[in-house]
VMD Tcl script that draws the C-alpha trace (Angstrom):
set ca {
  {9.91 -20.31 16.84}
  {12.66 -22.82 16.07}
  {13.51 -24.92 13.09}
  {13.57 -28.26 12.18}
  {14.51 -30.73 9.33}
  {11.48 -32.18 8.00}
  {9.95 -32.82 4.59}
  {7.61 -29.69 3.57}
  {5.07 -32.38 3.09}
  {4.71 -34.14 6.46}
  {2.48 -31.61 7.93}
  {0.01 -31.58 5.41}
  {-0.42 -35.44 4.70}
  {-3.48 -35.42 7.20}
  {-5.63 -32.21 4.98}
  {-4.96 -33.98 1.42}
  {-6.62 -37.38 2.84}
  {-9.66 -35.74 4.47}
  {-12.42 -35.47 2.25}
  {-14.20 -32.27 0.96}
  {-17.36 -31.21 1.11}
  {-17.50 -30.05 -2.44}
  {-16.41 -32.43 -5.24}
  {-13.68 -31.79 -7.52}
  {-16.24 -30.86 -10.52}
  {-18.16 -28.73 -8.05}
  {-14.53 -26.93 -7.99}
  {-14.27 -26.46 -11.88}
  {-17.77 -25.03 -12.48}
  {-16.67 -22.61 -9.12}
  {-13.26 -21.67 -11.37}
  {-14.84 -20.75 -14.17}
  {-17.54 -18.80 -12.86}
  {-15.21 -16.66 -10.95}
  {-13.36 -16.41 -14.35}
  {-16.25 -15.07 -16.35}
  {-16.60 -12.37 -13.35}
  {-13.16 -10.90 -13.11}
  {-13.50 -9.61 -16.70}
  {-13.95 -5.92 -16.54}
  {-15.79 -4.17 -19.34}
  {-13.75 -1.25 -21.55}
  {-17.03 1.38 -20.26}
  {-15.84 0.34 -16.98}
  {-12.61 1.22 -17.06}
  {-12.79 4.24 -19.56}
  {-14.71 6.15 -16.66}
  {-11.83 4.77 -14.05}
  {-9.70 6.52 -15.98}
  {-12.14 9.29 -15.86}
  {-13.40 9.93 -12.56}
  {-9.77 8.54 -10.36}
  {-7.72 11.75 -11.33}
  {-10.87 14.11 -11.01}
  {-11.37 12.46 -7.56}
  {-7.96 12.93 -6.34}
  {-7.90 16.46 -6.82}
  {-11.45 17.30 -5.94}
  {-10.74 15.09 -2.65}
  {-7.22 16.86 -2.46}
  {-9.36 20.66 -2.94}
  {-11.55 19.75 -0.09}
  {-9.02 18.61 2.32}
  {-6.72 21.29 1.86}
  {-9.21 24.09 1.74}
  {-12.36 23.35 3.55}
  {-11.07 20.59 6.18}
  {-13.20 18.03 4.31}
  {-16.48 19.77 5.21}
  {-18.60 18.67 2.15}
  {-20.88 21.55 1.59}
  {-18.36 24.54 1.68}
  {-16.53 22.15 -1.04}
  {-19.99 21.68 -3.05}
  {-20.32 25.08 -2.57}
  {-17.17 26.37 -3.81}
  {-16.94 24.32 -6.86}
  {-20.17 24.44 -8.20}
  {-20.89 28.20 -7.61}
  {-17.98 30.17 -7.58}
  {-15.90 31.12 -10.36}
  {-13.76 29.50 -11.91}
  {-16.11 26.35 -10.27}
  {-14.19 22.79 -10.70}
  {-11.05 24.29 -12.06}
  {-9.98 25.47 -8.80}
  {-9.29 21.55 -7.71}
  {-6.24 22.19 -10.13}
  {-3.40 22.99 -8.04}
  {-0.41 25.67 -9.39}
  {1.08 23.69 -12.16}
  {3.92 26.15 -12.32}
  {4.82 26.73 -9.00}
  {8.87 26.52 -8.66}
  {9.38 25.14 -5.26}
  {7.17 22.48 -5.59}
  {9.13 21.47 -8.71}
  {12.63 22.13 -7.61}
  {11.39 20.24 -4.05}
  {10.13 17.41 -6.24}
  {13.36 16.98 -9.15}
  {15.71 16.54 -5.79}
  {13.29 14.23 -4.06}
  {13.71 12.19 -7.16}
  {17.62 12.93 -7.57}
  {18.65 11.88 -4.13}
  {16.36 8.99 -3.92}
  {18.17 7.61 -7.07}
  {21.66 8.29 -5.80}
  {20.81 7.11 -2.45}
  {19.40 4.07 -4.41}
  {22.57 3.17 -6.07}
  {24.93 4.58 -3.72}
  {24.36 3.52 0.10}
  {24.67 -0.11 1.11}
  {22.16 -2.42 0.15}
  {20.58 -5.51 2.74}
  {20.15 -8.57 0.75}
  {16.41 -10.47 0.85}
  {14.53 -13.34 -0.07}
  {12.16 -13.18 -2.57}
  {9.80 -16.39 -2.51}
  {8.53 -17.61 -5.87}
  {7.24 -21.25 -6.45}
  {9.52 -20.79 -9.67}
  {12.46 -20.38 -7.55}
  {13.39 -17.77 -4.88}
  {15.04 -14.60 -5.93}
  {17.38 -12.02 -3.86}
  {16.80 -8.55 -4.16}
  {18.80 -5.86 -3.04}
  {17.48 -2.75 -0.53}
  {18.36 0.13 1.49}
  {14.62 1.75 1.45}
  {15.28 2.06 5.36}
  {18.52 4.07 5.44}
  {17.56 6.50 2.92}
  {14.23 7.29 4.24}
  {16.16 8.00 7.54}
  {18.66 10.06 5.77}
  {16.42 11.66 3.77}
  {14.38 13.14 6.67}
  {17.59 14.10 8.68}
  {19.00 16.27 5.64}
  {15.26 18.17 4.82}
  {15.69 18.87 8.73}
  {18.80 20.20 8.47}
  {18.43 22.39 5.51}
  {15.06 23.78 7.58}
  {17.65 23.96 10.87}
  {20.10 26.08 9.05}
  {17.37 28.62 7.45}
  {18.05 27.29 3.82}
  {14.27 27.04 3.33}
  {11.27 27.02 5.39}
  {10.35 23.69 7.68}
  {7.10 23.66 6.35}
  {8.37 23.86 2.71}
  {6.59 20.53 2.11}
  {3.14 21.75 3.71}
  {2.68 24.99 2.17}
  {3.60 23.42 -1.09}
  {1.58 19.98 -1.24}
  {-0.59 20.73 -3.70}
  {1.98 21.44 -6.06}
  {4.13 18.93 -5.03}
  {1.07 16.46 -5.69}
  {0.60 18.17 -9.05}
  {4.18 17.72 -10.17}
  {3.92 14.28 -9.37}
  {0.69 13.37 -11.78}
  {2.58 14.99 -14.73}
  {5.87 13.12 -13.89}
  {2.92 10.19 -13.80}
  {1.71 10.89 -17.46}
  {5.29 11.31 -18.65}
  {6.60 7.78 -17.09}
  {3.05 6.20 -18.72}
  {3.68 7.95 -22.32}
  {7.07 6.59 -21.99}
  {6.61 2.96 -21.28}
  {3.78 3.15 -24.24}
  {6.33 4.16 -26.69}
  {8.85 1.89 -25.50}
  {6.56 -0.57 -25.60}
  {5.13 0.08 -29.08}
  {9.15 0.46 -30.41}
  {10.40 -2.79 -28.49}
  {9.95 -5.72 -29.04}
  {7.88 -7.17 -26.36}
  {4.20 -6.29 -25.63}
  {2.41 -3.66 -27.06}
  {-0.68 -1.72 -25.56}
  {-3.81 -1.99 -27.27}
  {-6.62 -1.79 -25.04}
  {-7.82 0.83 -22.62}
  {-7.68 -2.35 -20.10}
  {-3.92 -2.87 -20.36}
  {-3.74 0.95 -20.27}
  {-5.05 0.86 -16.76}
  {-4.05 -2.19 -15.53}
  {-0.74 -2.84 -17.30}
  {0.85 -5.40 -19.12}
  {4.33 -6.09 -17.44}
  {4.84 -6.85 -13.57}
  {8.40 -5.80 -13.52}
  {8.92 -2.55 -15.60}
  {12.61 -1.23 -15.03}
  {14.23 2.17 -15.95}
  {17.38 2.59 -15.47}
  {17.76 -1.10 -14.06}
  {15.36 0.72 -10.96}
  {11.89 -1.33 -11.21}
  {9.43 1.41 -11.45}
  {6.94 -0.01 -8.96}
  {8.93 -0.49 -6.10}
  {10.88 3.06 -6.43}
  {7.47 4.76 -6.33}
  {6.42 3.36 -3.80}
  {9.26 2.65 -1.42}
  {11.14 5.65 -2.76}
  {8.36 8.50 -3.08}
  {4.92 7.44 -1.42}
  {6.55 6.10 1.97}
  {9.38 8.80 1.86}
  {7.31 12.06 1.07}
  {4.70 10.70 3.89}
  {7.12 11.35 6.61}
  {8.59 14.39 5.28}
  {4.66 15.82 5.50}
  {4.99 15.48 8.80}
  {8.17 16.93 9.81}
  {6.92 19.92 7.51}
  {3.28 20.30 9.61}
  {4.96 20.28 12.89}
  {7.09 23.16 11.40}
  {4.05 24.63 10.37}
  {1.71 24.44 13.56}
  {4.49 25.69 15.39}
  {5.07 28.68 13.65}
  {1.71 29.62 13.35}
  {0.63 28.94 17.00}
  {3.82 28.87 18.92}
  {2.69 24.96 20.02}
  {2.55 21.99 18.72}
  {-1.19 20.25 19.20}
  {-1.13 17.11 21.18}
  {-3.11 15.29 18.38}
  {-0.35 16.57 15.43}
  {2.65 14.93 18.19}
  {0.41 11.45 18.61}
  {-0.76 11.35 14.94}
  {2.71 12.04 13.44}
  {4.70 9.59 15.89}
  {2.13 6.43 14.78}
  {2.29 7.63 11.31}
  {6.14 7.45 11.51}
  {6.19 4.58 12.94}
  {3.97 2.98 10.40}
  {6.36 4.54 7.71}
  {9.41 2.62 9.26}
  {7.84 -0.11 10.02}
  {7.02 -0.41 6.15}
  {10.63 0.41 5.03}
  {12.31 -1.90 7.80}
  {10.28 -4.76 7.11}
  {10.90 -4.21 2.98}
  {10.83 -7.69 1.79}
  {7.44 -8.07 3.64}
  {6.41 -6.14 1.02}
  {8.31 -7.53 -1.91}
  {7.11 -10.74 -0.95}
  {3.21 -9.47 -1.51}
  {0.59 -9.41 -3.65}
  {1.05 -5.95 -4.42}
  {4.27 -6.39 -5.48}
  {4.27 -9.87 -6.98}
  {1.46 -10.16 -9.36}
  {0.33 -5.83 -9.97}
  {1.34 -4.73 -13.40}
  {3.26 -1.31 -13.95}
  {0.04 0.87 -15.56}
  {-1.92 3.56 -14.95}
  {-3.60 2.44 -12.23}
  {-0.93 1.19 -10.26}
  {1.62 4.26 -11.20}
  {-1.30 6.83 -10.30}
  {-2.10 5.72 -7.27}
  {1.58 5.27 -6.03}
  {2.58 8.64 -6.77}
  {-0.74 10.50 -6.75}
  {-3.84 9.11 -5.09}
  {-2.29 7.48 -2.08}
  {-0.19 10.17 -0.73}
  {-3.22 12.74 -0.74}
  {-5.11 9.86 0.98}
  {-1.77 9.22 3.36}
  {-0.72 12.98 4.15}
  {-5.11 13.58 4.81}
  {-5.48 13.61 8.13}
  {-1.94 15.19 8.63}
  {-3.12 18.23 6.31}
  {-6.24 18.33 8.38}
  {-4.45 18.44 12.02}
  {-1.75 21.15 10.76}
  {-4.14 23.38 10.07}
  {-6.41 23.60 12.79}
  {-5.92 24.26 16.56}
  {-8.12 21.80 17.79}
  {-7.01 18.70 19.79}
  {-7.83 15.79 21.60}
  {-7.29 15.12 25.10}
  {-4.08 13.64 26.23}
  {-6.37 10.56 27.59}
  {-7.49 10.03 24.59}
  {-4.67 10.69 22.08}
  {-2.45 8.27 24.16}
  {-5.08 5.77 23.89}
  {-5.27 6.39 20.29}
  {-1.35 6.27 19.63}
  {-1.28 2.75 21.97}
  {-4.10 1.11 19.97}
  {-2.02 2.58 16.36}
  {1.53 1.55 17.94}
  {-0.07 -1.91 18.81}
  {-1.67 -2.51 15.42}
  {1.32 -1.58 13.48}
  {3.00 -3.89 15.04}
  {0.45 -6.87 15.37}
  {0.66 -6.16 11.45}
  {4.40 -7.15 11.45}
  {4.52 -9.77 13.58}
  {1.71 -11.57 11.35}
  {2.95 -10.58 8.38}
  {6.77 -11.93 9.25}
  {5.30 -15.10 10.68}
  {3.98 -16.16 7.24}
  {7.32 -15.12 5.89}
  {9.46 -17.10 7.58}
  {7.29 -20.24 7.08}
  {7.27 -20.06 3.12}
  {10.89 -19.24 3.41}
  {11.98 -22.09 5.70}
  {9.89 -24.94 3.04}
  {7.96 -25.53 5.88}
  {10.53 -26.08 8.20}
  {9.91 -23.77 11.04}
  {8.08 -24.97 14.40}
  {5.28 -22.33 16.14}
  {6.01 -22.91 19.99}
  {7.89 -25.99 19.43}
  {4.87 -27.96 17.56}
  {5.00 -28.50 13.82}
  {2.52 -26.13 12.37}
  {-0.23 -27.74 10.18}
  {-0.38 -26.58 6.27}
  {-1.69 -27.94 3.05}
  {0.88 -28.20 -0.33}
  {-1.26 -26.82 -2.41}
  {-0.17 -28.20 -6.07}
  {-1.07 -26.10 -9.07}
  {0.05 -25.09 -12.65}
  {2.59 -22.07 -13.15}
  {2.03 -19.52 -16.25}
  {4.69 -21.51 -17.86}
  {2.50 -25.06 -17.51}
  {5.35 -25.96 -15.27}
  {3.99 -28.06 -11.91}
  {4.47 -25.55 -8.96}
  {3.39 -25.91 -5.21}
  {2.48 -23.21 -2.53}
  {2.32 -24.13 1.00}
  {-1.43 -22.79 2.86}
  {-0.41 -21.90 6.36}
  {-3.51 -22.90 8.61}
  {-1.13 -22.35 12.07}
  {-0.21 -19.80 14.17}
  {-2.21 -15.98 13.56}
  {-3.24 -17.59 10.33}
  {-5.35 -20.28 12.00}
  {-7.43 -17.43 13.35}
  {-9.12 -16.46 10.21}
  {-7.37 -16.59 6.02}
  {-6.64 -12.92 6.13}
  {-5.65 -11.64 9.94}
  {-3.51 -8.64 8.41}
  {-6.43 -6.91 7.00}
  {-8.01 -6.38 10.36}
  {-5.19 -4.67 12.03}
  {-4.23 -2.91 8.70}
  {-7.91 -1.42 8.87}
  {-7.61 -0.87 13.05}
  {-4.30 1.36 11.87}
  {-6.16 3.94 9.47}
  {-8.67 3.78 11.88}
  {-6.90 5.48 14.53}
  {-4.78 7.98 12.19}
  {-8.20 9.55 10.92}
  {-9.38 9.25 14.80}
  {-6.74 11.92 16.11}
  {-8.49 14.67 13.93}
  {-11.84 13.99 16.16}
  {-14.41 14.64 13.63}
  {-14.14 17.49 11.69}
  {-16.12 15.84 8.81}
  {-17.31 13.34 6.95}
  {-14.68 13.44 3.93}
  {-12.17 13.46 6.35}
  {-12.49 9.72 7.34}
  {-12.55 8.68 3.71}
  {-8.95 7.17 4.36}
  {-10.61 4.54 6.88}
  {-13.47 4.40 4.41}
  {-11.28 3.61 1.49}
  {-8.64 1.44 3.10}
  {-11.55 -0.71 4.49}
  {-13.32 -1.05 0.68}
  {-10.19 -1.68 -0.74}
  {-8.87 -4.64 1.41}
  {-12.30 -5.99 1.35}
  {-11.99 -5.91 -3.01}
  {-8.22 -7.57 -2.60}
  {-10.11 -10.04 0.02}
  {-12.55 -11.50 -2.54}
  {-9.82 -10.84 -5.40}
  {-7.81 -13.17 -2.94}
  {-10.59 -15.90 -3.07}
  {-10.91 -16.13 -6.24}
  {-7.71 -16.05 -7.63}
  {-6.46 -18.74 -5.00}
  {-10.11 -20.88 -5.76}
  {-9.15 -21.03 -9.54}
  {-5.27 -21.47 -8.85}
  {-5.47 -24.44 -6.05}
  {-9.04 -25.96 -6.34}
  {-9.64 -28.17 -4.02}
  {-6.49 -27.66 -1.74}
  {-8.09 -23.86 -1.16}
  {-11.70 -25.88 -0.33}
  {-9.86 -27.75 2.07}
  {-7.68 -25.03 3.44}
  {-10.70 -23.20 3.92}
  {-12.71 -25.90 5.59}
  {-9.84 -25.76 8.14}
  {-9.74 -21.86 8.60}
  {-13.45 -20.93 8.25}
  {-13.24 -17.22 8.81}
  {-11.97 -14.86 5.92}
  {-11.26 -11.51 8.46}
  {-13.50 -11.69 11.64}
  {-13.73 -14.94 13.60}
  {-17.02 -15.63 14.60}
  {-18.59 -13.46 11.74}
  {-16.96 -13.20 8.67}
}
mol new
graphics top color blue
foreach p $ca { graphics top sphere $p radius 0.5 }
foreach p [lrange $ca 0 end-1] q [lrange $ca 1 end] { graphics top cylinder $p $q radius 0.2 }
display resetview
């Protein structure tokens, strides 16, 4: 791909001239329907609030315990004493906390202290630079736990044995950080809570502590940090429990590593998403960044440690290719749509200008503001091509366990449901934002995720 001076409006002049299918008044009645449905009731969310924590830990319980195998779990918690109370990991188990206050300390000091890369945020308000180093001090962070495991200061499998706990600490610390951003909130003088709604969902995209934004430190600093040390710590553990490390555990925890620094290398990928962009800082958000996704995550790791079953070499190396390959297709995709918003335009797919609409729209601020609709390259093939291979990833991670059970390919199960919700959240929110540019965008890229189907 090379670059080129050009206007970021010359390859779009021929999509804003064709004519639509669907009038511009057809488009208005379409906004404002989706509007009307996005609106989630206070029931609604009072039971999210409800049944996501009791979920996580039930799930958690099952995993941990019974390998996922649904009626040992149903079993256990309904008719054994103490019944659903034994989903509650040890709240006061010491390693878990002292393993969990220096996760936090060094990630803060590695934070602040090691050198930073400089990237490009892309706004249609203006671009922004941000400053990271979520690479290096995942990478340092893994060498020093196996180090201290090396030199006998604690056990490899510290962060096995402990997981639970660890996972426990973590929804308290996740209470606390919520309480406190209430307070501050009510005290301040911006926004205030009032509603369960904002509760859940939030009510500011960029919450900072300590001049650290909150969202990005959770999930950069603890979710895609503790992941890889959960799988240094199982190999520790297989290995001193069966003298050998399964060929599934090696496959499973290479492609999950991978997947981990792939994440962290490519961190203004991530900067520059949804996720990251438009997600407010509430209880949703903050529990599942620091609770819900790393029992999901570390699942099929949890399972694998603890069992000596494998897979065939055949088939694991099949597995890992078809992982390693959709990791990566992930990437390439992802940086390809990058590069375009970043370059206004500018840059040429295979020496041909690639074809876009400027889609013109209103900001928050009722300032005019203008997005450019790639419709070239991997996103000619269909309007979302990074949810398939993101979905073909999980796929193979639960894969290497085989099938021990049903609950244990609820990662797949979830990962699928959720980028199918952010797919029609997608939709809609670019149908009411762009209007007829997204009509015409998608009259040009027909297919949502599958071509040919869907």
């Amino acid at each position: 791909m090379q670059r080129v001076r050009r206007s970021s409006y010359t390859g779009s002049t021929a999509s804003l001239h064709r004519r639509s299918s669907i009038s511009a008044k057809d488009v208005v009645v379409i906004q404002q329907t989706i509007k009307k449905q996005q609106k989630m009731s206070a029931q609604v969310v009072a039971v999210l609030l409800t049944v996501l924590p009791v979920f996580t830990f039930v799930y958690l319980y099952s995993i941990s315990l019974h390998a996922g195998q649904l009626l040992p779990t149903l079993k256990s918690l309904f008719f054994q004493w103490p019944f659903l109370f034994q989903c509650i990991p040890p709240l006061f188990d010491l390693i878990a906390w002292k393993f969990t206050t220096v996760l936090f300390g060094l990630q803060l000091i590695f934070h602040w202290v090691l050198p930073h890369d400089t990237v490009t945020v892309i706004s249609s308000a203006g671009d922004e630079t941000k400053f990271v180093n979520g690479f290096f001090s995942c990478l340092l962070l893994c060498l020093l736990y196996v180090l201290g495991a090396s030199t006998g200061f604690y056990r490899g499998d510290l962060v096995l044995v402990h997981y639970n706990s660890i996972i426990m600490c973590l929804a308290i610390i996740c209470v606390i950080v919520l309480l406190y951003l209430c307070v501050c909130y009510h005290y301040g003088d911006g926004n205030n809570v009032t509603t369960l709604s904002e509760l859940y969902f939030g009510i500011e995209t960029h919450t900072r502590i300590l001049d650290v934004d909150v969202k990005h430190f959770i999930r950069s600093r603890m979710v895609f940090s503790l992941w890889p040390l959960l799988l240094i710590s199982s190999i520790y553990h297989q290995f001193s429990i069966q003298g050998k490390i399964s060929k599934s555990l090696f496959f499973a925890s290479v492609s999950q590593a991978l997947y981990v620094l792939r994440l962290h290398w490519h961190e203004d990928l991530y900067l520059n998403s949804i996720d990251a962009k438009r997600t407010n800082c509430g209880f949703y958000r903050l529990w599942s960044d620091m609770v819900f996704y790393p029992v999901i995550y570390g699942s099929p790791t949890l399972t694998l440690a603890q069992t000596s079953s494998t897979r065939s070499f055949l088939t694991n190396a099949i597995l890992f290719f078809v992982s390693t390959s959709s990791i990566l297709t992930t990437a390439m995709i992802d940086r390809q749509k990058y590069e375009f918003r970043k370059s206004k335009g500018t840059l040429k797919f295979g020496g041909t200008d690639p074809f876009f609409i400027t889609a013109k729209f209103k900001m928050d601020n009722g300032e005019p503001g203008a997005n450019l609709l790639l419709g070239s390259g991997y996103w000619a093939i269909c309007r979302h091509p990074n949810y398939l291979s993101e979905a073909v990833t999980f796929a193979t991670f639960c894969a290497f366990q085989g099938f021990p059970s049903v609950l244990s390919y609820f990662p797949v199960i979830f990962v699928i449901g959720y980028l199918l919700a952010r797919l029609i959240a997608d939709e809609s929110r670019c149908s009411i934002r762009y209007g007829q540019y997204w009509q015409q965008h998608c009259s040009r890229v027909k297919y949502r995720i599958l071509p040919g189907f869907f």
